[in-house]
N, C-alpha and C positions, 0 to 999 in steps of 0.2 A: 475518491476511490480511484486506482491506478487501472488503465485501462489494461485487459489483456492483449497479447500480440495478436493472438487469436481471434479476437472480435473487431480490432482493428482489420486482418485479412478479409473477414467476414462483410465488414463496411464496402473496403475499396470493391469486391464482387459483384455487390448488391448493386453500389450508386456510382462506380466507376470512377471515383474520386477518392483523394487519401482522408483519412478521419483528423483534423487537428486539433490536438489537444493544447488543452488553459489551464487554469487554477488559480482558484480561490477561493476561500471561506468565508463565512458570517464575517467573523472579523477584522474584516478587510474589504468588506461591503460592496463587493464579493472578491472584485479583480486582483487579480496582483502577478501572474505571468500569463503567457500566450506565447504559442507557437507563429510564424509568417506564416499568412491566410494563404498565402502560391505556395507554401511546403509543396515538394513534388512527390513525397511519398513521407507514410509514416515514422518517428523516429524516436520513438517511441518515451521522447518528453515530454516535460510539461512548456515549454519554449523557455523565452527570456523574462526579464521583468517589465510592466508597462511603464507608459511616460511618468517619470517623477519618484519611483519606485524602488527602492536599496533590497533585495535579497542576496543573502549569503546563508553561508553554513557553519556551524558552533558546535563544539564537542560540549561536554557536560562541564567545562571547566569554564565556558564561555568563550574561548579561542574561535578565532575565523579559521575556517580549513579552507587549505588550498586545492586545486584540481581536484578530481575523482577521492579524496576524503570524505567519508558518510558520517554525518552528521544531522543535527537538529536544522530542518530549513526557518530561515529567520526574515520576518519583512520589515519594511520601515517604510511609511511613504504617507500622504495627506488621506487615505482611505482607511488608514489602518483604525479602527476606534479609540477612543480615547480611555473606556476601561468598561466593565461588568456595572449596571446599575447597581449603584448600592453597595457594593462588592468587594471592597479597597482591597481584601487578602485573597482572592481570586485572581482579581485584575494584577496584583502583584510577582504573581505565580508565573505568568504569561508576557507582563511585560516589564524588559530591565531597564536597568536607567538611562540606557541610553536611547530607550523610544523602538528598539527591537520586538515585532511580538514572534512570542516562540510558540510556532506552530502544532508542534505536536510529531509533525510528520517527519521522516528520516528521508534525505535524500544526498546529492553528489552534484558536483557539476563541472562540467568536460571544460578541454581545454578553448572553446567558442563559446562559451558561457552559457550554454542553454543549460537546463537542471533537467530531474532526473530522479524522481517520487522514488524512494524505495519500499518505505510502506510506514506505517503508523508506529510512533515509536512504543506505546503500550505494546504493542501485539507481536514486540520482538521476542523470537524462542530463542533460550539459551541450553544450547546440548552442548556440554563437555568444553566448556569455556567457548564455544564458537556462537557466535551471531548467525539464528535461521532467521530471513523472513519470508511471511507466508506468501504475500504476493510473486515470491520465484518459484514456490510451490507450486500454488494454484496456477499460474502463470504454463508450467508444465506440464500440469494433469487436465487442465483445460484444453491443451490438444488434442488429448484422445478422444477419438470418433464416435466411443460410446458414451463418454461424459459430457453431459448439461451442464451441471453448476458444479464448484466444489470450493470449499474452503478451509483452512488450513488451520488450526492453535496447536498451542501448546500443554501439554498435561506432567504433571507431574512424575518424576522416574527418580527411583533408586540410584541408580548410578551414573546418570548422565544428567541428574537434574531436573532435568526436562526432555521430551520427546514430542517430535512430531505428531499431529494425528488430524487427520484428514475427513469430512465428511462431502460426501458423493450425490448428485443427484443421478440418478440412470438418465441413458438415452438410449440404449442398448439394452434391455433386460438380463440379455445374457452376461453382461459384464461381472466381474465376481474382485475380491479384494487380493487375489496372486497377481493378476493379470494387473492392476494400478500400481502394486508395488513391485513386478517386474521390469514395466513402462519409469517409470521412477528410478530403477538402478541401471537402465541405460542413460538417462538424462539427468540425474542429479548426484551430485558429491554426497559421499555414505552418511552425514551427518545429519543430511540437511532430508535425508528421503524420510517417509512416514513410518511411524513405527506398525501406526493402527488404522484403520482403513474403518468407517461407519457407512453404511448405505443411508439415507433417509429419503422419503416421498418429497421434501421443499426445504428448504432452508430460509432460516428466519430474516425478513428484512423490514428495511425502515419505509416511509412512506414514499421514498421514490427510489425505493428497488436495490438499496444496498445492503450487500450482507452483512446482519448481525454480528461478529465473531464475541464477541461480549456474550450472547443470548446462550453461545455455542460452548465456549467457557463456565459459564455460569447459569445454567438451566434453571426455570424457575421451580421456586421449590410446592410440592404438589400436597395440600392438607391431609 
């Protein structure tokens, strides 16, 4: 999960040190980048890759993209697993013949090679042929002084496909949904701001504290 800019700020205040961020998955047991432990301030990557370790970045055609092209982040290295018990048409979903496993996530990576999360490639909105993702949303509405939590899907629309929409935890009681989506069209390109604005008391997370957006998509269905 991509950290916000915001809770990163929130770090450096608290413990007067910058937060550095890593990454890695189950399947890669766990490691696979990190930021330098002396970073002198946030930068809001995920660093470079560890000792022994190939990541890059693949369009859907399986191409390496070069500089700041978004794409599938892809690793390769002695920690990566060797596949899903049992699983040969899973594990082949994930990993191609050349020993790449393809993560899931969409990310870029600058001209110093550090990378650079952009967000989960399921959970990309497509409004009006354009690429939203949610974590520049939330990432956005996370700054506001009366918003807790928030996170971002996509729903379904008539004419653009898909639409933003946004669910809110208060911090502010008084906060109301003009006010999110006026803070939003100073701060984001017309496409990408929320169509719908939901309040809710929590939002749904996994066992160590990450939002659902699945749960938020797809609500369970009630007898």
């Amino acid at each position: 999960m991509a950290v916000q800019q915001v809770v990163a700020e929130k770090w450096k205040k608290v413990t007067g040190v910058p937060l550095v961020e890593a990454y890695g998955l189950t399947e890669t047991s766990p490691a696979a980048a990190i930021n330098p432990l002396d970073l002198g301030a946030y930068n809001g990557s995920i660093g470079m890759p560890i000792s022994s370790t190939d990541v890059c970045i693949k369009d859907d055609d399986g191409n390496v993209l070069g500089t700041d092209g978004i794409g599938e982040l892809c690793v390769r290295g002695p920690q990566v697993m060797l596949g899903y018990w049992k699983r040969p048409d899973e594990t082949a979903q994930v990993i191609d013949a050349e020993g790449w496993l393809h993560t899931g996530d969409m990310a870029r990576m600058d001209e110093q090679g550090f990378f650079y999360i952009v967000d989960r490639k399921k959970d990309m909105i497509l409004v009006s042929g354009f690429n939203v993702y949610p974590n520049e949303v939330e990432d956005v509405i996370a700054m506001m002084p009366g918003v807790l939590e928030v996170a971002a899907i996509g729903v379904p629309d008539d004419k653009s496909g898909e639409a933003v929409k946004v669910f809110v935890v208060k911090k502010d009681p008084a906060l109301n949904a003009d006010a999110v989506k006026a803070f939003c069209r100073e701060n984001l390109t017309g496409y990408k701001q929320p169509r719908f604005v939901e309040f809710r008391d929590e939002l749904p997370k996994s066992n160590v504290g990450k939002i659902l957006r699945k749960e938020l998509r797809d609500p369970p269905k009630t007898a």
